[in-house]
C-alpha positions as CSV (number, residue, x, y, z in Angstrom):
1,X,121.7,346.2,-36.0
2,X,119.7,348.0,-38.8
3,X,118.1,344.7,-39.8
4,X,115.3,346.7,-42.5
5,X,118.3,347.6,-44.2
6,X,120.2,343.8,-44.0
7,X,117.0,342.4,-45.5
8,X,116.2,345.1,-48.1
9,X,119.9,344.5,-49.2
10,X,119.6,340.8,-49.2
11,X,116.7,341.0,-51.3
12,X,117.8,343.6,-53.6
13,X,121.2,341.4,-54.1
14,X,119.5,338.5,-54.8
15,X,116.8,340.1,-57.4
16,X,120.2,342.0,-59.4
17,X,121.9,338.2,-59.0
18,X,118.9,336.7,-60.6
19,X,118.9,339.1,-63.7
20,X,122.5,338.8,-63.9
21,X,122.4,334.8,-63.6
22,X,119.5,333.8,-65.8
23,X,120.6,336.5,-68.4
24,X,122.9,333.5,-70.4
25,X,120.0,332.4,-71.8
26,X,119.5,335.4,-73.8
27,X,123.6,336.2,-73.9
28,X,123.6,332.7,-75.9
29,X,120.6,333.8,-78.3
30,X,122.1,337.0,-78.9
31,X,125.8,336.3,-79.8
32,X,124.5,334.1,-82.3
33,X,123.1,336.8,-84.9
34,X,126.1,339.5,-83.2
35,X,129.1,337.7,-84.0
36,X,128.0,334.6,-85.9
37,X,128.8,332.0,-83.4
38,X,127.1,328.4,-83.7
39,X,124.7,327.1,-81.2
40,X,127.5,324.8,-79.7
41,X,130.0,327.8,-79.3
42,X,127.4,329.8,-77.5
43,X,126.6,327.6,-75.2
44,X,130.0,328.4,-73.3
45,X,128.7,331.5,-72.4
46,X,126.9,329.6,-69.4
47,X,130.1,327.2,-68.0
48,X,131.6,330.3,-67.7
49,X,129.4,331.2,-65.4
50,X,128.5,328.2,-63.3
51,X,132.4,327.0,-63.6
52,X,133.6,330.3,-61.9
53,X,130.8,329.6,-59.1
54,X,132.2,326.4,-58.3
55,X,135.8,327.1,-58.6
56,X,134.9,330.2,-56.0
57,X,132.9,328.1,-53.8
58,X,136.3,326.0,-52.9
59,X,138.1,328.7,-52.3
60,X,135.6,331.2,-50.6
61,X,134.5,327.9,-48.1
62,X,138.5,328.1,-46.7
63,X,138.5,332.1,-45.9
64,X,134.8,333.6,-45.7
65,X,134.3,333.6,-42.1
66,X,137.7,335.5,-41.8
67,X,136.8,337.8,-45.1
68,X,133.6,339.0,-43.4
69,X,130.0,338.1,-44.8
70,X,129.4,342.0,-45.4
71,X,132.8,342.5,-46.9
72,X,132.2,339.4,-49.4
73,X,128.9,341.2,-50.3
74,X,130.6,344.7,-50.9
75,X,133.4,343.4,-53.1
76,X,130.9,341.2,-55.1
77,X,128.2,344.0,-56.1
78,X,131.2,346.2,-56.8
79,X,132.9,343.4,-59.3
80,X,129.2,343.1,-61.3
81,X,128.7,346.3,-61.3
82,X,132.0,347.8,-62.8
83,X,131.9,344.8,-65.2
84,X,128.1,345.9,-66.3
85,X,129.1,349.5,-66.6
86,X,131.7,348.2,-68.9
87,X,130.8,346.0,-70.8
88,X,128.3,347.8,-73.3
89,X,131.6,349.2,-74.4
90,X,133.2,346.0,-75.6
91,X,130.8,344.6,-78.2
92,X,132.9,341.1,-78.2
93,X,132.4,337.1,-77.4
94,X,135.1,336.6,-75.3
95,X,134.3,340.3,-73.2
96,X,130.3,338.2,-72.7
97,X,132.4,335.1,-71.4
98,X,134.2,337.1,-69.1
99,X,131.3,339.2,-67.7
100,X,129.8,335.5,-66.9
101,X,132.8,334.4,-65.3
102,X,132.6,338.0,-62.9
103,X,129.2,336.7,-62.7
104,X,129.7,333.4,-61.0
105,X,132.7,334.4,-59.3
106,X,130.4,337.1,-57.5
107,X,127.2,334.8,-57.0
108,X,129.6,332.3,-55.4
109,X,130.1,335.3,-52.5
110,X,126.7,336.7,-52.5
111,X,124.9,332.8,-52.4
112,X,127.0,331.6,-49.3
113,X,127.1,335.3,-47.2
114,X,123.5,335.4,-48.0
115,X,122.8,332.1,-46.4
116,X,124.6,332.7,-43.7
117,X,123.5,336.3,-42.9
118,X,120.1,334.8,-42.9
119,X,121.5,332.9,-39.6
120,X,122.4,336.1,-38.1
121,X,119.1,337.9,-38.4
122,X,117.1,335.6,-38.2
123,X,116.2,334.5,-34.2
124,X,115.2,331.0,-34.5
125,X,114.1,327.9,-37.4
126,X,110.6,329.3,-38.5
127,X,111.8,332.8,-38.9
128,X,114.8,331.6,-40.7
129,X,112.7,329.1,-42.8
130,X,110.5,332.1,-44.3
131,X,112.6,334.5,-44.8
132,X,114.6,331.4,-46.8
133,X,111.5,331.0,-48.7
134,X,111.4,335.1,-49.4
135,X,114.4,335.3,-50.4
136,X,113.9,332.7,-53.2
137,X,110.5,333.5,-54.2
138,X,112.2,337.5,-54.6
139,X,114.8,335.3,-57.0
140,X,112.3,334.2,-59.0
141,X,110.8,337.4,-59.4
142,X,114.5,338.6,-60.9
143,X,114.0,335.8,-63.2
144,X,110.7,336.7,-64.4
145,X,111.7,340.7,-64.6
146,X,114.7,340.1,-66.6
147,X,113.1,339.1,-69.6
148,X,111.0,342.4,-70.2
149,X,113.9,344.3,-69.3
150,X,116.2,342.9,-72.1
151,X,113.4,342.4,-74.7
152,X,113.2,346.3,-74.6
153,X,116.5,347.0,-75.9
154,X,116.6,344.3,-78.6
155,X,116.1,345.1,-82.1
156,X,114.0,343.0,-84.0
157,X,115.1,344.8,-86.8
158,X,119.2,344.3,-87.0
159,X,120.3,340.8,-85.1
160,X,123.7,342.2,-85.8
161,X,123.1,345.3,-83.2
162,X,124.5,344.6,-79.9
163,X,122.0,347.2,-78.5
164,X,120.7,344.7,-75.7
165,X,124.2,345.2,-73.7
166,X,122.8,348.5,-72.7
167,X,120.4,346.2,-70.5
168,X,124.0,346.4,-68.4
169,X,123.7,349.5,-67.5
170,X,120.8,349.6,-65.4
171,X,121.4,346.0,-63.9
172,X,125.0,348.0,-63.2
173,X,122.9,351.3,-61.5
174,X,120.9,348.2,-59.0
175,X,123.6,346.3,-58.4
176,X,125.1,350.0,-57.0
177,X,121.9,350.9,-54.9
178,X,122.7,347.3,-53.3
179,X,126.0,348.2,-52.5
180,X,125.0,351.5,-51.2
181,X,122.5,350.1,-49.0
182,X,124.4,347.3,-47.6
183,X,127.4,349.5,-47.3
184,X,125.0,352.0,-45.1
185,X,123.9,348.7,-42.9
186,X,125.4,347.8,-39.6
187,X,125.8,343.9,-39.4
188,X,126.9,342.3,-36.7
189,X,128.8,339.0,-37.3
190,X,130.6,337.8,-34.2
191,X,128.3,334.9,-33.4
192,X,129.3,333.2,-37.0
193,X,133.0,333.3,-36.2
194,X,132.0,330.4,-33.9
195,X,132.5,328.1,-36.4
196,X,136.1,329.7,-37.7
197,X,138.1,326.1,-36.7
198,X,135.6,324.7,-40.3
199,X,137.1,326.7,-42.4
200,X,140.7,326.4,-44.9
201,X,141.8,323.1,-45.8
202,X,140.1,320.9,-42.8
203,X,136.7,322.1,-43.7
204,X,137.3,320.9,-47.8
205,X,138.6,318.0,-46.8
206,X,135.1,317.6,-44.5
207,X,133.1,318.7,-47.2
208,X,134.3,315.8,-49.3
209,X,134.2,313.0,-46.8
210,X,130.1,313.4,-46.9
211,X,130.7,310.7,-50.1
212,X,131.3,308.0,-47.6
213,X,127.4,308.2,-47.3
214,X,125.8,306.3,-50.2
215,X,122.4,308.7,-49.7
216,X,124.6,311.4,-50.2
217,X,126.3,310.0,-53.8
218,X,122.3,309.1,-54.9
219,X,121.3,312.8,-53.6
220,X,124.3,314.8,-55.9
221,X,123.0,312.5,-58.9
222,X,119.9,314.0,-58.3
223,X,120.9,317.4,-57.9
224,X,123.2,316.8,-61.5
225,X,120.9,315.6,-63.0
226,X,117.6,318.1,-62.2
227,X,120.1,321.6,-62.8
228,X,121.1,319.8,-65.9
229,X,117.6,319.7,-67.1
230,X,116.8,323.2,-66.0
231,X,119.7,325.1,-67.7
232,X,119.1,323.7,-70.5
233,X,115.7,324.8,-71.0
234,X,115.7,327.8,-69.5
235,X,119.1,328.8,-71.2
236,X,118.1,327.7,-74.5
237,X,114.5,328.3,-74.7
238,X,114.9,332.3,-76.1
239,X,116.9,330.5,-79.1
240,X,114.3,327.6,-79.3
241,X,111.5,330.3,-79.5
242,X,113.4,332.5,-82.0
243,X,115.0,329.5,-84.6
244,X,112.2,326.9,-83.9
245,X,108.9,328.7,-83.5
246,X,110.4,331.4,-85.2
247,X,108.9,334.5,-83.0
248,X,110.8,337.8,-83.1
249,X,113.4,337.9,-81.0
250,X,112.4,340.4,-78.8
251,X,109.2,338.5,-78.1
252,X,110.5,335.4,-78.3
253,X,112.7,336.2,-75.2
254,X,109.4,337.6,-73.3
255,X,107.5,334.5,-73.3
256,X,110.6,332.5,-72.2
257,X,109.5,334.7,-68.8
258,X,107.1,331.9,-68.9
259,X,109.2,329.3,-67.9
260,X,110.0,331.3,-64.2
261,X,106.8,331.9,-64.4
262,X,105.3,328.3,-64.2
263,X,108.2,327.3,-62.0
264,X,107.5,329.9,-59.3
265,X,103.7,328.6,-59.2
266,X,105.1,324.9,-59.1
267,X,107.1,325.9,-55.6
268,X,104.3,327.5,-54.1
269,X,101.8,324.9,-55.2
270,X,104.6,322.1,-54.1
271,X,104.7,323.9,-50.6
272,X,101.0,323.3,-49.7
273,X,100.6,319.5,-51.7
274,X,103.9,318.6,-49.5
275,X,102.3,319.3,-46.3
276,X,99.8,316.0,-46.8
277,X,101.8,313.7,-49.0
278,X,105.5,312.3,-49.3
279,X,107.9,314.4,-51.6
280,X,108.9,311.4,-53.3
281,X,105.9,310.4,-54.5
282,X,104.9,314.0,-55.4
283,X,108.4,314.5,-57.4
284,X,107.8,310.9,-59.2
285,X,104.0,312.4,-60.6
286,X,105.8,315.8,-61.3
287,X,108.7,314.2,-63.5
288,X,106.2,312.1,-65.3
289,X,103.8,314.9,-65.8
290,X,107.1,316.6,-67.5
291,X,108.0,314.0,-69.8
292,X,104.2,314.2,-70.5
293,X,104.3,318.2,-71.3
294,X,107.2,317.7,-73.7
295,X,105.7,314.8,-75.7
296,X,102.4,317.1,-75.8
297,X,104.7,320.3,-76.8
298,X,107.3,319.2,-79.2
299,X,104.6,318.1,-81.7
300,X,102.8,321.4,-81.3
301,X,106.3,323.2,-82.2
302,X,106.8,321.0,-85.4
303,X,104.1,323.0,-87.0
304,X,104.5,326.3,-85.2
305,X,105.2,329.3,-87.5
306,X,105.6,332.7,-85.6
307,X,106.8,334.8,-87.7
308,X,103.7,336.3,-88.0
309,X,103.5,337.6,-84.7
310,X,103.2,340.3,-83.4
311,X,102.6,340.5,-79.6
312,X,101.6,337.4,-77.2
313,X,97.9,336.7,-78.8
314,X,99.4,335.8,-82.2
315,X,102.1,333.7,-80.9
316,X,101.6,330.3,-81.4
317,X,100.3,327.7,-79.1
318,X,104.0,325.9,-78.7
319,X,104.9,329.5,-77.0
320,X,102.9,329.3,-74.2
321,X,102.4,324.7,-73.7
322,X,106.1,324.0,-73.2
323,X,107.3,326.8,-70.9
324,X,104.5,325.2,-68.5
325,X,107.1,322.0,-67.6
326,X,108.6,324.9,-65.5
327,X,105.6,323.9,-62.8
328,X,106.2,320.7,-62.8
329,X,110.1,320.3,-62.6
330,X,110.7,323.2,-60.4
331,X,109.7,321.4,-56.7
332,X,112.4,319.0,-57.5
333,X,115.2,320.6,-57.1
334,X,114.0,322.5,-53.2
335,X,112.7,319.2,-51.9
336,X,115.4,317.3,-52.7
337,X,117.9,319.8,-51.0
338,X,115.4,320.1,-47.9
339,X,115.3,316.2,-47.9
340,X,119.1,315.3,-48.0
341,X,119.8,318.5,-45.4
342,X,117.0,317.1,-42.5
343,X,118.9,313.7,-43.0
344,X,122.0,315.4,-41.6
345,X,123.3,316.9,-38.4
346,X,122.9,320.8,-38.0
347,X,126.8,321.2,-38.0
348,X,127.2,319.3,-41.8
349,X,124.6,322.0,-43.4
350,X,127.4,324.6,-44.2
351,X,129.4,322.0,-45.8
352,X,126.1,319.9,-47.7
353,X,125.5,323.4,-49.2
354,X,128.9,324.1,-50.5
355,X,128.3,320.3,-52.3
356,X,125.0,321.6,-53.7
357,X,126.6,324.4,-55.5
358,X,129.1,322.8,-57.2
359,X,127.5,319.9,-58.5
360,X,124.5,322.2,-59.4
361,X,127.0,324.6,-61.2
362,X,128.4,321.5,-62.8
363,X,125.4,320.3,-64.1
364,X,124.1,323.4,-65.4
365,X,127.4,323.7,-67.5
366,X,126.6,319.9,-69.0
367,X,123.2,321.2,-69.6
368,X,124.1,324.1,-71.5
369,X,127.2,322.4,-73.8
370,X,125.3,319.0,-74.4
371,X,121.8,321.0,-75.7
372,X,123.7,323.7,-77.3
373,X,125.4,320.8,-79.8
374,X,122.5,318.5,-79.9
375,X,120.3,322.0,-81.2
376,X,123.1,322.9,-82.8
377,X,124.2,319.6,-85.3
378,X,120.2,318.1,-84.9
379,X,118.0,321.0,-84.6
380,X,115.7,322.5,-81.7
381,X,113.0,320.0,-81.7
382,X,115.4,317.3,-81.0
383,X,117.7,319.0,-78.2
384,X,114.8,319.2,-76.2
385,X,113.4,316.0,-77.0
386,X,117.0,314.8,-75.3
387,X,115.5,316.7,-72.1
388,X,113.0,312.9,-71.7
389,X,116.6,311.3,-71.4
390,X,117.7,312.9,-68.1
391,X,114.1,312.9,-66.9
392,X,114.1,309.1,-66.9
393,X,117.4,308.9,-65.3
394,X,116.5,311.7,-62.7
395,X,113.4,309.3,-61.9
396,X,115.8,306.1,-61.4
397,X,118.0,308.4,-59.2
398,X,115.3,309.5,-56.7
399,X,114.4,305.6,-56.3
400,X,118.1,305.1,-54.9
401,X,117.9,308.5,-52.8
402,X,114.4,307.8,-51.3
403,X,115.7,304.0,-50.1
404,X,118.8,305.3,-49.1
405,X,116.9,307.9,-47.3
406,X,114.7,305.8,-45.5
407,X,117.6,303.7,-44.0
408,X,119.4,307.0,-43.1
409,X,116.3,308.1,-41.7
410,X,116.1,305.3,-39.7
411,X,119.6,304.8,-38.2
């Protein structure tokens, strides 16, 4: 087995995946000036997305196995890329919804062949652990990329020009190269075919009995309610740097990069302050530090006027403070998963994960509709002022998960 090329394809899926994903945010800022949709109407664009993953996640759990993780792979690069080779060509809202739909439909196949090709290549829990942790710090590095790649096809100039869909087209040539390189990789899958007798209707049915547990129903609120915070930043903050801080567009949606920037550093920082103190009490000083950062930014951005600006040193100082809640919010969401998947027997993973990306999906689509009318009928300022509401609750819900952890713990 050509494993070089398995894990240069992995990573290249996941860094096309993470442009493709995290691309809403801009979608939404940009439909606004193209065809005059409200804040409220734009913020669709994402449920199409994260719906689709989690309609695809029931139905690719019941037939995967039989599908073929390599397969799965194949037909999702080829979906994205036709539909990004396309879609330049259709200058139209509902032609942006659909491409997000193809988007999550696809990341629903890449997300759970991924994970479990990692299983196949990898020969035992360290080596699978880092090359986890690769594989999601080479995400966040798609994040961060994105940003600079659209900002260079937007035109300050016209908000009307529909230019930036041209982005498509090289995202479209990667996600080709991916395919290519996956399709010229040799992967053998017999040892996951082992657990064929989880799959079709049995193995939903399993996936939903895991809400007997009370630590599981206090872990999914948790889950909810962290995405639900983190889409609606990170999906909304190009249109909050644009409208509120008024920066050109084009640099408005660089310095969002900030935002995957600080988060990536909050992981890796996480990973060594976890080694010498409890994740609940390092999750509980992160969430209060980010309740902290946005009653330190949102006054900043009440007088911020960018309109001024020309590059990064003129921006104002609003640009750079709030995108900085991205290191202390983003350990939440990895700690929590690792703490809720150690609680459990090895042979409940497969079907944990499949309940993580649904409820995550779900709660990114709540993010993105409730921010998207709150900015849209109050203003900016206030949507992410809302942002301290799920923080608080999000606080409360890691006090049930950590007791009912402890007593799970200990049974």
């Amino acid at each position: 087995m050509s494993e070089w090329k398995i894990k240069a394809s992995l990573f290249l899926n996941y860094f096309v995946f993470a442009i493709l994903l995290n691309s809403s945010g801009i979608a939404i800022t940009m439909v606004q000036g193209n065809f005059g949709v409200t804040e409220s109407a734009a913020s669709w664009i994402d449920p199409w997305k994260d719906i689709s993953i989690a309609i695809m996640s029931f139905i690719v759990s019941s037939f995967i196995i039989k599908l073929g993780y390599k397969r799965a792979m194949l037909i999702a690069l080829a979906a994205v890329a036709a539909a990004c080779f396309i879609i330049p060509s259709l200058p139209y809202f509902t032609a942006i919804k659909l491409l997000f739909g193809i988007i999550g439909c696809s990341f629903a196949l890449i997300k759970m062949s991924v994970y479990s090709t990692i299983g196949i290549i990898t020969k035992d829990s360290k080596s699978h652990i880092r090359f986890m942790n690769f594989i999601e710090s080479f995400f966040t590095v798609g994040s961060m990329t994105l940003f600079f790649i659209f900002s260079f096809f937007i035109d300050n100039n016209h908000p009307e020009s529909t230019s930036w869909l041209k982005t498509y087209y090289i995202i479209g040539g990667l996600a080709v190269v991916a395919f290519l390189l996956l399709f010229a990789s040799r992967l053998d899958e017999t040892g996951a075919h082992e657990g064929k007798d989880e799959t079709g209707i049995a193995g939903f049915f399993k996936m939903f009995s895991l809400f007997a547990k009370p630590v599981i129903i206090a872990f999914i609120c948790s889950a909810f309610l962290y995405v639900l915070i983190e889409q609606s930043l990170q999906n909304f903050l190009p249109t909050f740097n644009n409208k509120v801080l008024q920066l050109p567009q084009s640099l408005g949606v660089q310095m969002a990069s900030i935002l995957a920037g600080s988060s990536a550093l909050g992981r890796f920082l996480a990973g060594i302050v976890l080694k010498k103190f409890h994740w609940f009490y390092v999750l509980l000083c992160c969430l209060v530090c980010a309740a902290v950062m946005v009653l330190v930014a949102m006054p900043l951005a009440a007088n911020a006027n960018g309109s001024a600006a020309t590059g990064w040193l003129s921006a104002p100082l609003a640009a750079y403070v709030f995108p900085l809640i991205g290191l202390f919010l983003a350990p939440v969401y990895p700690s929590v998963n690792s703490a809720i998947l150690s609680s459990l027997p090895k042979t409940q993973h497969a079907l944990m994960s499949g309940l993580i990306i649904v409820f995550s999906a779900i709660g990114g689509s709540a993010g993105s509709l409730i921010t998207g009318v709150i900015f849209h009928s109050y203003g900016g300022k206030t949507a992410f002022y809302f942002s301290l509401i799920p923080i608080v609750l999000l606080i409360i819900s890691l006090f049930a998960f950590n007791k009912l952890y402890k007593k799970q713990a200990a049974l």
